[in-house]
C-alpha positions as CSV (number, residue, x, y, z in Angstrom):
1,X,19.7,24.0,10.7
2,X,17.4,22.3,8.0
3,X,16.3,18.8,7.5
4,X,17.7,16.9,4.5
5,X,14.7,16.8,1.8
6,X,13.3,13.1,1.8
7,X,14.7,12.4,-2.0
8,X,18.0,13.3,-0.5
9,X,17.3,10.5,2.0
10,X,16.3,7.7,-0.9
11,X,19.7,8.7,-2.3
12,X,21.2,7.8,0.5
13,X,20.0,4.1,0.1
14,X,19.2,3.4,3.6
15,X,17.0,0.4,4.9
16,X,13.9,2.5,4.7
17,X,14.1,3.1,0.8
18,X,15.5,0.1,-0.6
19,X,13.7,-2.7,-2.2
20,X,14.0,-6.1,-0.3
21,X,15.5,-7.5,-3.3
22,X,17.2,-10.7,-1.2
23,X,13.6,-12.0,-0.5
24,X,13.1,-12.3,-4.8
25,X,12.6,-15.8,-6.1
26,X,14.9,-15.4,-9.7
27,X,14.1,-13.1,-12.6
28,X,11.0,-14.7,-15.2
29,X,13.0,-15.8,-18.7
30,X,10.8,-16.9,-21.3
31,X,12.4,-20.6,-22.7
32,X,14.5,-20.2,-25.8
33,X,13.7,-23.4,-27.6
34,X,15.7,-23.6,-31.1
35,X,14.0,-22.5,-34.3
36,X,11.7,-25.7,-34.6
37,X,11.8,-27.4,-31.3
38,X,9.5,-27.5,-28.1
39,X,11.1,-27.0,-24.8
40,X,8.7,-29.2,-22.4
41,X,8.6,-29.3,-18.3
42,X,6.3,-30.1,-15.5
43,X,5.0,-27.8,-13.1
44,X,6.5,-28.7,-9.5
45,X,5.3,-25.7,-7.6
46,X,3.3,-22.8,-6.8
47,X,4.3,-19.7,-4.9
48,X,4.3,-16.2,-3.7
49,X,7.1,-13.4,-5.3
50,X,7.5,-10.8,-3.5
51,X,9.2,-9.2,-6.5
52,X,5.4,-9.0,-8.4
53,X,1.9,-9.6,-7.7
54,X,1.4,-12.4,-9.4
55,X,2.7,-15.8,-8.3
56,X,5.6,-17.9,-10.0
57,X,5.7,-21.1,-11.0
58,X,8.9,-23.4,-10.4
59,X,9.2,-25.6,-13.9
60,X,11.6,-28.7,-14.2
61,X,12.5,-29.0,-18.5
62,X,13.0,-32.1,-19.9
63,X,16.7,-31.6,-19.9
64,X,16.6,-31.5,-15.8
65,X,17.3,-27.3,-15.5
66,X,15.1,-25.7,-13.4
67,X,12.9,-22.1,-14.4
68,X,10.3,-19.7,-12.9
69,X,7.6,-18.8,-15.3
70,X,4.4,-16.7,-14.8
71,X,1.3,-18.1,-13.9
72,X,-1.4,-17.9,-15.5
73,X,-5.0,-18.8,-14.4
74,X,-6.1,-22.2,-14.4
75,X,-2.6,-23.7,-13.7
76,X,-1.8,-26.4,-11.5
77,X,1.1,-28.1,-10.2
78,X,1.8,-31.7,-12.1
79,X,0.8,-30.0,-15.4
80,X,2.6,-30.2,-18.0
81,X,4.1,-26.9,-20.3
82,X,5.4,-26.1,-23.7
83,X,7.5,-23.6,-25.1
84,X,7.6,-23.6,-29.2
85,X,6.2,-23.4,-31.9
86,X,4.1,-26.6,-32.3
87,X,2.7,-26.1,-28.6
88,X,-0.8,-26.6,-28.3
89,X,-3.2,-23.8,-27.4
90,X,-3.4,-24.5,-23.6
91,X,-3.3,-21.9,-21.1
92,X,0.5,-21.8,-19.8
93,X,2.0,-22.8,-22.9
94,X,4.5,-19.9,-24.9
95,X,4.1,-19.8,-28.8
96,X,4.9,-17.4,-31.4
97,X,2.4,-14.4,-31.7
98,X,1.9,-16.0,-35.5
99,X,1.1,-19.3,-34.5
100,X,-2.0,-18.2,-31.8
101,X,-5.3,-17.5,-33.5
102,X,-7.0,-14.0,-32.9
103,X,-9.0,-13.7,-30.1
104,X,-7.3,-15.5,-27.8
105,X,-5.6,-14.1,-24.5
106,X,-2.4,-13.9,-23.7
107,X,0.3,-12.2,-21.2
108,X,4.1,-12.2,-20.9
109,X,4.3,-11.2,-24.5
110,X,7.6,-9.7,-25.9
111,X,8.3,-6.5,-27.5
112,X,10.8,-7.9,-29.9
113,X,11.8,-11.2,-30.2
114,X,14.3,-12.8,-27.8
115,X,13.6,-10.3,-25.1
116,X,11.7,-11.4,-23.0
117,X,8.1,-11.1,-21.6
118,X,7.7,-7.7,-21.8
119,X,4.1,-6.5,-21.3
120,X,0.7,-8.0,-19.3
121,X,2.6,-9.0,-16.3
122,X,0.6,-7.9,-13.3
123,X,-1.7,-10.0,-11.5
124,X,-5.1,-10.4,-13.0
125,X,-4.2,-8.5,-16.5
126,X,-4.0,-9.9,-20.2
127,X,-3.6,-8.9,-23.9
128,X,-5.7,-9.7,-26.2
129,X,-4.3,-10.8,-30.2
130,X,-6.5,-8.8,-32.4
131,X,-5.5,-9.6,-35.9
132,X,-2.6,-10.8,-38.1
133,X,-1.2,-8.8,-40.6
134,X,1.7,-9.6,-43.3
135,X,4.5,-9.4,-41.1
136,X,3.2,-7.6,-38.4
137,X,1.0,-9.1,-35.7
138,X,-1.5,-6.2,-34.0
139,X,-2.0,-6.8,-29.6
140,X,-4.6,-4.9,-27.8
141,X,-2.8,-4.0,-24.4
142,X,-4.4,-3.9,-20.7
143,X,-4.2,-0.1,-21.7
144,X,-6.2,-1.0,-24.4
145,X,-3.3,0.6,-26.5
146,X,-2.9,-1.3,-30.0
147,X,0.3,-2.5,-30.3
148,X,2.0,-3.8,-33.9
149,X,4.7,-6.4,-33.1
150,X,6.8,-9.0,-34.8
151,X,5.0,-12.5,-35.4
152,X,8.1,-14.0,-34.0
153,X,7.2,-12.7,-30.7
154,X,6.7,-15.3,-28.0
155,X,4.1,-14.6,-25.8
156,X,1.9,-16.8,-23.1
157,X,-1.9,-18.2,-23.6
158,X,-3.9,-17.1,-20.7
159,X,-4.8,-14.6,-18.2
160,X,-1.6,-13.9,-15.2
161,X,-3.3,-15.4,-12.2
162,X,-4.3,-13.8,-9.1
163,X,-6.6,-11.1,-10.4
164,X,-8.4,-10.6,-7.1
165,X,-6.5,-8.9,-4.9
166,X,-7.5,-5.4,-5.6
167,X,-10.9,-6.3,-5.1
168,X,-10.9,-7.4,-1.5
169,X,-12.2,-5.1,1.3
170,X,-9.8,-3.3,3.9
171,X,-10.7,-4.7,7.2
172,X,-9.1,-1.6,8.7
173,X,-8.3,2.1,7.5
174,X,-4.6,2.1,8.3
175,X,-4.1,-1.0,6.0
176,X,-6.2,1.1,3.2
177,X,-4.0,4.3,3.9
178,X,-0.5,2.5,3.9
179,X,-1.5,0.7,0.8
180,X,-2.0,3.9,-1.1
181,X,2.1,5.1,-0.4
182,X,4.1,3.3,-2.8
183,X,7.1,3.0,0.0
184,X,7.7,3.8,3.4
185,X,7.7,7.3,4.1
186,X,9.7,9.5,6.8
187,X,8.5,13.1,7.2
188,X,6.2,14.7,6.6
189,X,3.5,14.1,4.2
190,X,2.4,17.7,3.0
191,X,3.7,21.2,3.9
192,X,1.2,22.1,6.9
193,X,1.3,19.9,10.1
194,X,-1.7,19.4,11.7
């Protein structure tokens, strides 16, 4: 008798290959304000998702509901955020891709409006706005792929926060080896046993 083939096992949907998807905080929403208003909150806290590799922020609007957003660097809890148009260029804020100046980094930027934050997610990462055209606003990807989207695209000022975690050492092998499998693995792992 054969073994069942490991993707037959991930089919399956046992413990071993499913993501711990109880242990995520909520799913990141970009605020909706209405076509000429600015959705405002305060930063209350700062923590760990184990849904991404950047941390979340817990934001309390003005109207007393209560949203994670991305963080980006530099943020702090107590601070204050906007979401709209007449935002000011502050790192955390979310503006329209035609009201940001060129230049300027940003992350959590959508690929058409109303979506969502779509692209520069991961920890450390950001876009960068490289010029405005007549109706058509050109992004320079992490990829470093130019990308032409709508001006009405929201999209956050800043760099996503926690950009060093790649860069610190192993202190042992094993932790370097298990990091490089994206999920746990049973069987074995290449055609020849040693």
């Amino acid at each position: 008798m054969g073994h069942r083939i490991i993707s037959q096992n991930r089919g399956k949907g046992s413990p071993n290959y499913r993501a711990p998807s109880h242990r995520y905080r909520a799913d990141i929403k970009n605020l909706k304000p209405d076509h000429d208003a600015t959705v405002k909150g305060t930063v209350m806290d700062i923590m760990r998702d184990p849904a991404r590799s950047a941390p979340v922020a817990l934001v309390a609007l003005e109207s007393g509901e209560m949203r994670y957003i991305l963080v980006p660097e530099g943020m702090y809890v107590g601070q204050e955020v906007a979401c709209g148009i007449s935002a000011p260029i502050e790192p955390g804020n979310t503006l329209p891709l035609a009201e940001i100046p060129e230049g300027i980094p940003i992350c959590n930027v959508e690929s058409q409006p109303g979506h969502g934050g779509q692209f520069a997610r991961s920890s450390g990462v950001c876009a960068i706005l490289v010029a405005h055209d007549v109706g058509q606003t050109v992004v320079q990807l992490p990829s470093g792929e130019m990308k032409w989207l709508s001006p009405k695209c929201m999209a956050t000022i800043g760099v996503v926060a926690g950009g060093g975690r790649r860069t610190s050492p192993w202190s042992k092998r094993a932790r370097a080896s298990s990091s490089s499998s994206p999920r746990p693995r049973s069987g074995p792992l290449c055609g020849a046993w040693p």
